[in-house]
GUTI-737967 format. One record per residue (C-alpha): residue in three letters; x, y, z. Coordinates in steps of 0.1 Angstrom, whole numbers, padded with zeros to 4 digits, always signed. Example, Ala and Ser with C-alpha at 12.3 -4.5 7.8 and 13.67 -1.06 7.14 Angstrom:
// residues 2
ALA+0123-0045+0078
SER+0137-0011+0071
END
This chain:
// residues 735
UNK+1116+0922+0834
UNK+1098+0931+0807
UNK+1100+0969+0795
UNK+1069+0987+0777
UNK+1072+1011+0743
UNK+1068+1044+0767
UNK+1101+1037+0784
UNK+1126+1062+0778
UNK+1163+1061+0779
UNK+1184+1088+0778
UNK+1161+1108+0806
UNK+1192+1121+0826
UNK+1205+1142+0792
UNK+1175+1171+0807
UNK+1199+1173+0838
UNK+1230+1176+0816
UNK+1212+1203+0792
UNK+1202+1221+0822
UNK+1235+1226+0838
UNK+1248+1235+0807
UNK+1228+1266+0803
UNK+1229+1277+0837
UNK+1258+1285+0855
UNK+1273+1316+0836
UNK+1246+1334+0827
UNK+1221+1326+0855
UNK+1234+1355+0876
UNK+1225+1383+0849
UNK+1203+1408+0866
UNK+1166+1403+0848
UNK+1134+1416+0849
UNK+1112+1402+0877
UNK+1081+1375+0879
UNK+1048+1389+0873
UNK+1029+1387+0909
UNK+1003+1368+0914
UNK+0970+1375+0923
UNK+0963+1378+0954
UNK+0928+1357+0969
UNK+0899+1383+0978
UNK+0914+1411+0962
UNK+0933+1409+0993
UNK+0976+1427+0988
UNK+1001+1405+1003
UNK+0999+1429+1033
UNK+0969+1417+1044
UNK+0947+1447+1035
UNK+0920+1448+1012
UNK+0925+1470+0978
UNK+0904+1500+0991
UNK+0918+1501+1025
UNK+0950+1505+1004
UNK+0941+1532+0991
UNK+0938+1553+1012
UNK+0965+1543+1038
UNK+0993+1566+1042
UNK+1028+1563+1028
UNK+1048+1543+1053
UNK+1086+1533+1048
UNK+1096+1492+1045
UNK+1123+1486+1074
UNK+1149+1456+1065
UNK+1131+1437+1095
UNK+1101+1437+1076
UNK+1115+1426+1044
UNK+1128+1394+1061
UNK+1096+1384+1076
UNK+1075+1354+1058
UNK+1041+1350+1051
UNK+1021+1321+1060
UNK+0994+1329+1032
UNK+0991+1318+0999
UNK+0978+1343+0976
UNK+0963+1315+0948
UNK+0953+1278+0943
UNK+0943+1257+0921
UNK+0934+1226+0931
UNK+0903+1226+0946
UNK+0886+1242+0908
UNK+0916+1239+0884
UNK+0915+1276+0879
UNK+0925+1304+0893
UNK+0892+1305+0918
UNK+0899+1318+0950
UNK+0893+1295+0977
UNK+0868+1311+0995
UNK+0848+1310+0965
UNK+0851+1276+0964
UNK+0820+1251+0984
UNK+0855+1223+0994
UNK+0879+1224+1021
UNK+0909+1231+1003
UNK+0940+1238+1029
UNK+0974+1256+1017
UNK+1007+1250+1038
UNK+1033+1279+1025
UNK+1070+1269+1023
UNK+1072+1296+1050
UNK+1055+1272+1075
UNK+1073+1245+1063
UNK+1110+1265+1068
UNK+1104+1279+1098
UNK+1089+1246+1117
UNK+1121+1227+1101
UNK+1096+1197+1083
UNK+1121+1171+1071
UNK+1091+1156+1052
UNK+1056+1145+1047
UNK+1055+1132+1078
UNK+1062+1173+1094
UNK+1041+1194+1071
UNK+1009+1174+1067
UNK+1006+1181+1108
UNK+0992+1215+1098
UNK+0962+1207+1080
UNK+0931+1193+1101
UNK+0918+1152+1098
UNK+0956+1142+1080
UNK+0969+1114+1097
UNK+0998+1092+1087
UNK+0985+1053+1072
UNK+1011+1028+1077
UNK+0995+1006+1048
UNK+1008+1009+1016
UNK+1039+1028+1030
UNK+1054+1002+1048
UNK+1079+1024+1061
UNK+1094+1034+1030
UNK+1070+1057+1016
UNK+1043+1087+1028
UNK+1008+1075+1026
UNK+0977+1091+1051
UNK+0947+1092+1058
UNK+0923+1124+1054
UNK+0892+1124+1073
UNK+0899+1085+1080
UNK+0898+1076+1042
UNK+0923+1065+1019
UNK+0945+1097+0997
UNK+0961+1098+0966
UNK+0988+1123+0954
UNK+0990+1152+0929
UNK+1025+1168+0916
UNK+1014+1203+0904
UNK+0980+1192+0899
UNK+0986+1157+0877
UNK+0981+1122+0896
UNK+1016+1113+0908
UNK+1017+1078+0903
UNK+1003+1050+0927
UNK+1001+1056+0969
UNK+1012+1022+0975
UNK+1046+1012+0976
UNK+1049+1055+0966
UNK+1081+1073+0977
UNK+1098+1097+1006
UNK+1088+1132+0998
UNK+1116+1159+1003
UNK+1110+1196+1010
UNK+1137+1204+0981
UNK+1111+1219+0952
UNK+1083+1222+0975
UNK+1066+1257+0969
UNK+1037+1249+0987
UNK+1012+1221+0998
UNK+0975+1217+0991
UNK+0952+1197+1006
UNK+0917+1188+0988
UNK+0892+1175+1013
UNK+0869+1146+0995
UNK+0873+1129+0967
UNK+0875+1157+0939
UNK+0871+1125+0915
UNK+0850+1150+0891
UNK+0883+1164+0881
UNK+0914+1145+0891
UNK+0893+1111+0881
UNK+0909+1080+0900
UNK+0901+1096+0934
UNK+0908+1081+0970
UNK+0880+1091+0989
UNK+0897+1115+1016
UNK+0912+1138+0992
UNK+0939+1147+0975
UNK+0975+1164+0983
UNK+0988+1183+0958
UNK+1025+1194+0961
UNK+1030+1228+0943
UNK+1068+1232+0932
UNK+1089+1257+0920
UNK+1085+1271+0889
UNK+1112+1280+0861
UNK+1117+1317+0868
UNK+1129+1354+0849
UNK+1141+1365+0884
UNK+1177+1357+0895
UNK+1177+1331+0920
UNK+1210+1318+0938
UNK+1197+1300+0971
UNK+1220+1272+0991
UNK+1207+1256+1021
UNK+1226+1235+1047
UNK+1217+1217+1074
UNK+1228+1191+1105
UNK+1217+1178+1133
UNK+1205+1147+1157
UNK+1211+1108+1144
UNK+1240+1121+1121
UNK+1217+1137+1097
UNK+1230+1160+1069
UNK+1213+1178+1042
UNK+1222+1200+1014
UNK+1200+1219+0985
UNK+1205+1249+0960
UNK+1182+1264+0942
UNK+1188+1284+0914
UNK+1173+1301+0885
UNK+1169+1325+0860
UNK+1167+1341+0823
UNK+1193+1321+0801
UNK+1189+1338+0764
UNK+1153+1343+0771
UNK+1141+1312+0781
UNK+1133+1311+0823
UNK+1149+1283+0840
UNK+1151+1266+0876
UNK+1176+1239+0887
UNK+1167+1228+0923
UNK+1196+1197+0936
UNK+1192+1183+0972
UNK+1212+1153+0990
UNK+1202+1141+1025
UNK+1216+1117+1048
UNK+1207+1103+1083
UNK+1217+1069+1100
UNK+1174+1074+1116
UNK+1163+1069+1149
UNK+1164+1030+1154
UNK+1187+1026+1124
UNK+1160+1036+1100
UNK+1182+1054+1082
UNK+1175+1071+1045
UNK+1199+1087+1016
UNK+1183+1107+0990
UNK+1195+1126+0954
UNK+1176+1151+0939
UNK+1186+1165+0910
UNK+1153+1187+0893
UNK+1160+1215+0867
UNK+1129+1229+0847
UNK+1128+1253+0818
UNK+1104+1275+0802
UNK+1099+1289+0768
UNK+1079+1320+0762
UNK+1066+1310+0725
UNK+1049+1341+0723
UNK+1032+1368+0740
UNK+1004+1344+0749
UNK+1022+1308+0745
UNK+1044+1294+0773
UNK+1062+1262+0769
UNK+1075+1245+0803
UNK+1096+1214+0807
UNK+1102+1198+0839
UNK+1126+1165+0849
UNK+1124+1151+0877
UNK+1156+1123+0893
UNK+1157+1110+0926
UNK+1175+1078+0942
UNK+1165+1068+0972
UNK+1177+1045+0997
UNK+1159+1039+1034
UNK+1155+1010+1059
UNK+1117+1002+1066
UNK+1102+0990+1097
UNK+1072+0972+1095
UNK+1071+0958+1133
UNK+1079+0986+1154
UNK+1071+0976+1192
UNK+1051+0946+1191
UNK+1019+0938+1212
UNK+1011+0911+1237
UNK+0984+0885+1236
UNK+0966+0906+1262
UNK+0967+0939+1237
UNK+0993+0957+1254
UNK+1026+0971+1241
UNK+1059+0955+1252
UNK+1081+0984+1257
UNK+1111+0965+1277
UNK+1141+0974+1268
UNK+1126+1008+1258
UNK+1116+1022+1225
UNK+1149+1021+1212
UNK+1146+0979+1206
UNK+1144+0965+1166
UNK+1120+0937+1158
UNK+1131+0943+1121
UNK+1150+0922+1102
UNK+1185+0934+1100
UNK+1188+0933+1062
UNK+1159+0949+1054
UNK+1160+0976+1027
UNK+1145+1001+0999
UNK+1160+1012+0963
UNK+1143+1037+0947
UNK+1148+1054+0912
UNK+1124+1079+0899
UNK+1124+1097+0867
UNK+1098+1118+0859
UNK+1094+1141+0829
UNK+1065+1167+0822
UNK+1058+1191+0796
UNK+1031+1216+0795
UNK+1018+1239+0772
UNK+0997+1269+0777
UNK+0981+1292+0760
UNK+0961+1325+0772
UNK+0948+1346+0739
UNK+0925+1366+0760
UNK+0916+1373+0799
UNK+0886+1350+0794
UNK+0902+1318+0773
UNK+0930+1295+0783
UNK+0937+1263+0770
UNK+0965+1239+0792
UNK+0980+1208+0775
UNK+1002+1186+0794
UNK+1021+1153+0792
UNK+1036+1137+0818
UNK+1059+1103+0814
UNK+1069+1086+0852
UNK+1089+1054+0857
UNK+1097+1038+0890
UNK+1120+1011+0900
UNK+1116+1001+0930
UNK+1134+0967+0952
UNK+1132+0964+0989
UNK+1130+0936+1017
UNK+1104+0941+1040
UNK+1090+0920+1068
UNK+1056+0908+1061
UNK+1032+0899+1093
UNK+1040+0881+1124
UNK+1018+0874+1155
UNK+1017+0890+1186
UNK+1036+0885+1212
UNK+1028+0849+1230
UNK+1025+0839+1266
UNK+1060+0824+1266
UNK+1070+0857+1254
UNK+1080+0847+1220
UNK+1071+0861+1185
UNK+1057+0836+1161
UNK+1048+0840+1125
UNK+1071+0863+1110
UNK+1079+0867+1074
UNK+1101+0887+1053
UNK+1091+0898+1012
UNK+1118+0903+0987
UNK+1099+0928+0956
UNK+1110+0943+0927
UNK+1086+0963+0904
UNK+1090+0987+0875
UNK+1063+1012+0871
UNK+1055+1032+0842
UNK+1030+1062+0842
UNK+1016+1075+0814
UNK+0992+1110+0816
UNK+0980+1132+0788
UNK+0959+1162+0795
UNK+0944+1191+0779
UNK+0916+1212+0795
UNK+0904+1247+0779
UNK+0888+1272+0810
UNK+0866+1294+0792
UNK+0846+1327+0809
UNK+0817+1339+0795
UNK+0783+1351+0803
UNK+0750+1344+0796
UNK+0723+1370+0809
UNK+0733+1382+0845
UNK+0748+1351+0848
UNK+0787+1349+0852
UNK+0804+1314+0840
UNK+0840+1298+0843
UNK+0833+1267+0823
UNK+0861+1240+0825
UNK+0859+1211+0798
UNK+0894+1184+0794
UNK+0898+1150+0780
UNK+0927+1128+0797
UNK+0945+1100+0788
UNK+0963+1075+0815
UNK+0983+1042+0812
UNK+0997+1027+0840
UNK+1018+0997+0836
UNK+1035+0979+0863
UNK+1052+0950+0862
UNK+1060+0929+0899
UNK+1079+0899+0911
UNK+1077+0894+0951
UNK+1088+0863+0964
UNK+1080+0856+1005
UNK+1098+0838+1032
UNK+1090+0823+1067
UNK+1117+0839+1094
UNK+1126+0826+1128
UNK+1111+0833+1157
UNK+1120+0859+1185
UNK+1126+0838+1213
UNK+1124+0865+1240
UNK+1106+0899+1233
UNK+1113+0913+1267
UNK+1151+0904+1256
UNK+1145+0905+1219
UNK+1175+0892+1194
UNK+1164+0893+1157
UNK+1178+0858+1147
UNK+1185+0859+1109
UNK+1212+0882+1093
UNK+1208+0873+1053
UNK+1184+0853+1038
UNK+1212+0825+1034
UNK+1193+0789+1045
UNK+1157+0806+1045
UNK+1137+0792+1021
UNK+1108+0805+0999
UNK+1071+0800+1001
UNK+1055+0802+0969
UNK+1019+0811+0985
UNK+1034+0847+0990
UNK+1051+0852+0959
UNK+1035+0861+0925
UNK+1051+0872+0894
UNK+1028+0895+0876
UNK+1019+0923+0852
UNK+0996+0954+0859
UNK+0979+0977+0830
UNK+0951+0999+0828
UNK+0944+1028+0803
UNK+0918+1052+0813
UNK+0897+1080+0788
UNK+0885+1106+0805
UNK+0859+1135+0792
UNK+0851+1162+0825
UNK+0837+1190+0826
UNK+0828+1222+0859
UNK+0808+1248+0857
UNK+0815+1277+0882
UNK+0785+1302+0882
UNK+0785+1340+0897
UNK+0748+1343+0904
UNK+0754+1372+0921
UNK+0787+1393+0941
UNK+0770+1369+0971
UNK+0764+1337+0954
UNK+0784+1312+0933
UNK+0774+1276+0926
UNK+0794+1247+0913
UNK+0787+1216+0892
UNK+0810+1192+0878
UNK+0802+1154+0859
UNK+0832+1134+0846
UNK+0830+1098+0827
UNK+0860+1076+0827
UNK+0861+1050+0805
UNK+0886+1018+0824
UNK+0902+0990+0805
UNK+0924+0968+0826
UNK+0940+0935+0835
UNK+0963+0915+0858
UNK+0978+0888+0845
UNK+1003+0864+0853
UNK+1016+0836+0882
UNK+1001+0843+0918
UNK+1007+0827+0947
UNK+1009+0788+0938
UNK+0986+0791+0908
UNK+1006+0790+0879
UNK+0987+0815+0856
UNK+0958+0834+0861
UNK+0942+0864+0840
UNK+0917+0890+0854
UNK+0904+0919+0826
UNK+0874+0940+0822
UNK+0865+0975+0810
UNK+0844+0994+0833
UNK+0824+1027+0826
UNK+0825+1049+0856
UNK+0809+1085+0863
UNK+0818+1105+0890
UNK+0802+1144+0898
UNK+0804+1173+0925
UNK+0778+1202+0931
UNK+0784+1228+0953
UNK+0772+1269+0963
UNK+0787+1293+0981
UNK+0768+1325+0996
UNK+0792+1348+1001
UNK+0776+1378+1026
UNK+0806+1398+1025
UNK+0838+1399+1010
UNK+0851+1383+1043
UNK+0829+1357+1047
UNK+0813+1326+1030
UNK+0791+1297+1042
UNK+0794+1265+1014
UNK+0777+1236+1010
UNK+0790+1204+0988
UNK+0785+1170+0977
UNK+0809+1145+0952
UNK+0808+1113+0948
UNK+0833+1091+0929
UNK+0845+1055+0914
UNK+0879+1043+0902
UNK+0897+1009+0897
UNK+0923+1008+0921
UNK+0955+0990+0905
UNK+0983+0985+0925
UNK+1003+0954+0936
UNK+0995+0946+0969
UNK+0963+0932+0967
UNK+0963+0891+0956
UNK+0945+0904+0927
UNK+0922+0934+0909
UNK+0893+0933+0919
UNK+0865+0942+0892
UNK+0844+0959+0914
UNK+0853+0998+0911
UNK+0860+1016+0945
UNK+0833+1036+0953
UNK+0829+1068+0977
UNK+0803+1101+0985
UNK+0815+1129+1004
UNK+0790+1156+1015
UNK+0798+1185+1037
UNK+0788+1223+1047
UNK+0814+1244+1060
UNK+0827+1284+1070
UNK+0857+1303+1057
UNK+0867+1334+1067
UNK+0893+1361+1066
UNK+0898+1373+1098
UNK+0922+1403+1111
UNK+0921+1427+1085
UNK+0925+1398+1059
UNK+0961+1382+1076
UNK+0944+1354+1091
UNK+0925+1323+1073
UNK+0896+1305+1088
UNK+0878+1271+1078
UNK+0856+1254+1096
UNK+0836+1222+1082
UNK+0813+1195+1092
UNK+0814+1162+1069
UNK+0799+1131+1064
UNK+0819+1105+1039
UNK+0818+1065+1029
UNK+0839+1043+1009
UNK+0832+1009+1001
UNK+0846+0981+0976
UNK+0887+0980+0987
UNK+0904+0957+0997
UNK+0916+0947+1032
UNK+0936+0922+1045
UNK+0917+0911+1076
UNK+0930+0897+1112
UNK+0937+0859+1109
UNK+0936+0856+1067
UNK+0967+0864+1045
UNK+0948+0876+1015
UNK+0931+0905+1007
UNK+0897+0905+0997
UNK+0872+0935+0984
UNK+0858+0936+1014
UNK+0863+0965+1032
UNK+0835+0997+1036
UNK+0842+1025+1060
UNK+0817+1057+1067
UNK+0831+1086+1087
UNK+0818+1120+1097
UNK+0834+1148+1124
UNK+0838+1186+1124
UNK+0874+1199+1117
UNK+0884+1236+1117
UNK+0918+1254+1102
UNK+0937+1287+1110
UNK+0963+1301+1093
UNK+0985+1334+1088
UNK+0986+1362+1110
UNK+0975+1377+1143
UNK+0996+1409+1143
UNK+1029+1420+1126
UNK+1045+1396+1151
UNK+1028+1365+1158
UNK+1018+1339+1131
UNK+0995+1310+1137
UNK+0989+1279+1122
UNK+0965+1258+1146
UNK+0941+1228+1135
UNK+0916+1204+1153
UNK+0897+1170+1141
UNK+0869+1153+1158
UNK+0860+1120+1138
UNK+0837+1095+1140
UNK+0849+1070+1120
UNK+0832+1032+1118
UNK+0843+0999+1097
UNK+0812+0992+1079
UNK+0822+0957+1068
UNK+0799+0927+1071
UNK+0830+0904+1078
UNK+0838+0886+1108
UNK+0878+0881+1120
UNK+0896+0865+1143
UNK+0932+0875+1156
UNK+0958+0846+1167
UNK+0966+0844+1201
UNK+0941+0877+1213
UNK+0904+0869+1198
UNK+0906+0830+1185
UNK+0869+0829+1181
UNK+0855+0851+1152
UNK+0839+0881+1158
UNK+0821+0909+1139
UNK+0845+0944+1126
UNK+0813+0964+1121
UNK+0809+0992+1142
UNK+0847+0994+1149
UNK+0875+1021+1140
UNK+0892+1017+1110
UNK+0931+1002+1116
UNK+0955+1035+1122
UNK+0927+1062+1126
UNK+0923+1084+1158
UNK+0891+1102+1166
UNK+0909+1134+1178
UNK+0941+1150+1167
UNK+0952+1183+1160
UNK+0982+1206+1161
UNK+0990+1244+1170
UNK+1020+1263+1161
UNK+1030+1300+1174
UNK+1060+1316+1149
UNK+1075+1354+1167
UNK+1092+1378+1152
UNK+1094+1411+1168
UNK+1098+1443+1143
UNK+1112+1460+1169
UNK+1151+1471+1151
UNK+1165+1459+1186
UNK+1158+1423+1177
UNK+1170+1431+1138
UNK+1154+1393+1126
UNK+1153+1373+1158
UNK+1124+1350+1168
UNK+1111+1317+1177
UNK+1082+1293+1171
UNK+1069+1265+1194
UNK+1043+1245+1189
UNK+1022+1210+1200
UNK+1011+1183+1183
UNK+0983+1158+1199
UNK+0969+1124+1181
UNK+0942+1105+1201
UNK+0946+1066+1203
UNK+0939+1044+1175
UNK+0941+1006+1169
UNK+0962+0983+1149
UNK+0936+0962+1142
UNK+0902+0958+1128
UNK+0890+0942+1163
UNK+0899+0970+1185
UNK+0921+0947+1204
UNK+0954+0966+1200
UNK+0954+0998+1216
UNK+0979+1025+1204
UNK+0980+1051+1231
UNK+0973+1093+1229
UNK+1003+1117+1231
UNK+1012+1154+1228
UNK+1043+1162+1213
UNK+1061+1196+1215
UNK+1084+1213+1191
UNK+1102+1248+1188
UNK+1124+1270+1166
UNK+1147+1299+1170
UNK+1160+1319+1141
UNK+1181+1350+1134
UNK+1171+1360+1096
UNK+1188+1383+1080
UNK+1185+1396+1042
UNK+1211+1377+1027
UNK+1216+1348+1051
UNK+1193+1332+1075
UNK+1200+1303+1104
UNK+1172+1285+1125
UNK+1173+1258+1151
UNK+1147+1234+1153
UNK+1138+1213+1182
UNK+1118+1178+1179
UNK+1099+1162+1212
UNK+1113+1181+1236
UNK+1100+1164+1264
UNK+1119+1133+1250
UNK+1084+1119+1255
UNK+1082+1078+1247
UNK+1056+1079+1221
UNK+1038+1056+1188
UNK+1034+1072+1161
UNK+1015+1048+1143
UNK+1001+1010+1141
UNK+1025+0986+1122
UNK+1019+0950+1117
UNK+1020+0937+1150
UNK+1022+0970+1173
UNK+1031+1000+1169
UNK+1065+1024+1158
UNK+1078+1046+1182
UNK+1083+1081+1174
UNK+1116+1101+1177
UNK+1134+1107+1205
UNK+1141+1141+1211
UNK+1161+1155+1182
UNK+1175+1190+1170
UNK+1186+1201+1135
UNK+1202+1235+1126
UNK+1197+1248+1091
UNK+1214+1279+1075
UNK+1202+1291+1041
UNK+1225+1315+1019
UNK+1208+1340+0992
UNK+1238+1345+0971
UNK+1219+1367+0947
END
């Protein structure tokens, strides 16, 4: 395939340069990180900087010192500075790594149960890689607050680097540009550090699943470092099995008392097995379970290769409290090859499945992203400003080969034996190949103004302009060569306020609304009409008991029209899909008392296909029919999840505790008819953990219950969830 001028070759000298500084000197005792700043003046106690003050000297037992917190004391993503989030008129939710260790996630999948509307999307992941939906819209993904490459056909997110997780409700297109409608995730990772840091991290547990990371850092002849390596293993529930490498050092450079250089590299190779059937439907909309959930659909061969290497460099410079200037350039290239299944029919009245197909792909992605935004804080009268200005530069390139084949059918799905075992004697069907190349380069000039009216109220305004040139050219389907190009100049902008009664409390209203050329491979072709959406909403947050306790409640309204769908009875997408969606979702998170943490959430959506299209689906609804009016494929109107973490400071317990915690999704459909019903559930999950100051081991248990349950639609049903599962994980601070 062909290779562009921005590929680089000897990426995997970072790891080697890395290693070599480390491992002598990276046990030196050195001067700590300077903390950071904690949101609403708030210390990481919980109490308030004048309540401080005059508390009386208390001494710090060991229990206490090994207790976590599930607050984070900054983010970014909602403003791009450091703006803390109740100041800020968006939902912006931030899962700790504290959450994350102590509830044992093993992935995206895990932690993006804690934040309210996030629900997982089968299309575009396809098994292989994590893809959701946020208040029933389509998401895209940030690494450290750049765009981390395409959503379709992404990759299977580890917990290795992860510092913490932030989710950005609404499209935030204003300054991230590109924007799905639902939001944004942003994955916040470690950071080079001056601190000593010698961590190792082992784990085992249910369907032969292994894992092992380290993380390790410190001050190597003045320059802060951070190597983080992880390898997992597990043969999966149903044989969908997955083997990962990580290997991710980082090092930064203090240029000068105000200049910070930081380099960051990025390898992973992954391997997994995707399931696109799952449990398949019936012509008469119901699931057929027989034999159980434990029964494959999936072709036997199928599989993923992944390679990822991703380099960043940023540079920042801070000459005063109230100037800052942040350039960054970050180079990503993906190959990826997998067999997948493609579609198949439901199950007919003969109890056979007809229409199945398998697709052999192979692309090579290349990322390009330059960045440099100045934050600036001034005033002009009584008026306080934090004024934001960038300019961004992005190429994607991507270049795809897929080539599709009829399979067999099942001949008894009560009974069901997948016949083929290789693709030996299966021949190809050129109307669901193509052979083709992907490029778009993007300007970008944005701008946000932040504005302290007064200690009570802050507004917000931001207006970006991306300027899109793009094209997909090359053979499709049976047409030998076809080329689609255009240039598009889109604007996107956000206004918000905040009135902010007291310190504890703030009522926020916002609006955004956003366009972007959506280029990825799994449409037939670009479409030249930009994807559109608007996202307004009013919301609460609130620090509740004595500041250890995070509230946000919000009621939303959001559309998004001009993407492409692949509806019921056609095989090729078209730019026809427009959904609209509104509901009321609420977040807690942190602490109740010394002892109990809580992270709870709740959704209630009302989510409608919008489209003007009718659709028929083979064997169920022959006769075509209208989509309008009906849930989007995949998205429940009620989910939500609550999760109780004890840990008594009583010295009698000296670091024992537990966590349990529920998890319910509402039923959705796996199709745009509302003819395949996927069912409700409530899964439960728990924890126990003796933590200790230089060692810690926790047990985590999955569904236990050992309830049958589908965690989401596939192509012609729906994939069960795990069985019951549990995985023991002992962490070592060697430091």
């Amino acid at each position: 395939m062909q290779r562009s001028i921005f590929r680089f070759t000897p990426l995997h000298c970072a790891v080697l340069t890395a290693l070599s500084v480390m491992p002598v000197s990276v046990f030196a005792e050195t001067a700590t990180d300077t903390p950071a700043t904690p949101v609403l003046n708030l210390n990481q106690d919980g109490t308030s900087a004048k309540q401080a003050e005059t508390l009386p000297e208390v001494s710090v037992t060991e229990t206490k010192s090994i207790t976590r917190d599930y607050q984070s004391v900054r983010t970014t993503t909602g403003s791009k500075t450091e703006t803390p989030a109740i100041d800020i008129p968006a939902s912006i939710i931030s899962i700790p790594k504290a959450v994350l260790e102590d509830q044992g996630s093993k992935g995206m999948n895990d932690a993006l149960m804690n934040v309210s509307g996030v629900q997982q999307n089968y299309a575009g992941g396809y098994g292989f890689a994590d893809n959701f939906n946020i208040r029933g819209l389509n998401m895209r993904w940030l690494r450290d607050g750049v765009v981390d490459g395409s959503t379709q056909n992404g990759y299977y997110r580890t917990m290795t680097d992860i510092e913490s997780i932030e989710v950005l409700k609404g499209p935030g297109s204003a300054l991230y540009g590109s924007s799905q409608p639902g939001g944004s995730v942003n994955v916040i990772t470690k950071q080079p550090t001056d601190k000593t840091i010698a961590k190792i991290e082992m784990g085992a547990g249910s369907f032969d699943t292994q894992r092992v990371s380290g993380d390790f850092g410190g001050a190597v002849n003045g320059v802060a470092t951070r190597l983080n390596v992880g390898y997992e293993r597990s043969d999966g529930f149903r044989g969908l099995g997955r083997e990962i490498t990580e290997i991710l050092p980082s090092v930064r450079f203090n240029l000068s008392d105000t200049q910070t250089l930081t380099l960051d590299y990025d390898y992973r190779d992954i391997k997994l097995t995707p399931d696109n059937y799952g449990v398949s439907f019936n012509s008469k909309g119901d699931l057929v379970t027989a034999p159980g959930r434990k029964e494959r659909l999936y072709s036997p061969m199928n599989y993923v290769k992944q390679e990822i290497n991703r380099f960043a460099t940023t540079h920042d410079w801070k000459p005063s409290d109230d100037f800052k200037l942040k350039t960054s350039l970050v180079y990503d290239n993906r190959d990826i090859s997998f067999l997948r299944n493609g579609g198949a029919n439901v199950v007919n009245n003969t109890n056979v499945i007809t229409g199945r197909s398998i697709r052999s792909q192979v692309d090579d992605a290349e990322y390009l992203d330059f960045t440099s935004e100045a934050t600036m804080k001034f005033n002009t009268g009584s008026l306080g400003h934090t004024f934001l200005a960038g300019v961004e530069w992005q190429n994607t390139q991507i270049d795809s080969v897929r080539v599709g084949y009829n399979l067999p059918n099942i001949a008894n799905a009560n009974n069901p034996v997948v016949p083929e075992k290789t693709l030996n004697g299966i021949a190809s069907v050129a109307s669901q190949g193509f052979n083709r190349q992907l490029d778009s380069t993007t300007k970008s000039i944005y701008v946000q103004d932040q504005v302290k009216v007064t200690e009570q109220v802050k507004l917000r305004a931001g207006l970006r302009h991306d300027n899109v040139d793009f094209s997909d050219k090359g053979a499709q389907g049976t047409t030998a060569y076809r080329r689609i190009a255009d240039e598009q100049n889109l604007t996107s902008h956000q206004l918000g306020a905040v009135y902010q009664p007291i310190p504890e409390l703030s009522f926020y209203a916002g609006v955004s609304r956003g366009a972007f050329i959506n280029i990825a491979t799994e449409s037939a072709a670009l479409s030249t009409n930009p994807e559109k959406s608007q996202s307004k909403e009013i919301g609460v947050k609130s620090v509740l008991f004595d500041g250890r306790l995070d509230l946000n409640l919000a009621l939303f309204r959001a559309e998004r029209s001009n993407y492409y769908v692949t509806l019921p009875g056609t095989s090729i997408a078209t730019p026809d899909g427009k959904d609209e969606t509104s509901g009321i979702e609420i977040d807690a998170i942190g602490a109740i008392n010394s002892e109990l943490k809580l992270v709870a959430n709740y959704t209630h959506l009302n989510p409608k296909n919008m489209s003007d299209n009718l659709a028929t689906l083979a064997l169920v609804q022959p006769v075509a029919t209208p989509v309008k009016g009906n849930l989007p494929t995949g998205t429940s109107k009620d989910s939500g999840r609550v999760w109780l973490t004890w840990q008594p400071t009583s010295a009698t317990w000296h670091g024992l505790g537990a966590g349990i915690g529920a998890t319910y999704k509402g039923e959705s459909y796996a199709d745009s008819l509302n003819l395949l019903k996927v069912p409700s559930y409530v899964v439960y999950d728990a924890s126990i953990f003796l933590r200790q100051k230089k060692w810690d081991l926790t047990v985590n248990f999955k569904n236990l219950t050992d309830k049958t349950y589908y965690s989401v639609p596939t192509f012609i049903g729906a994939l069960p969830g795990d069985a019951r599962s549990v995985m023991a994980t002992v962490r070592f601070d060697l430091n």
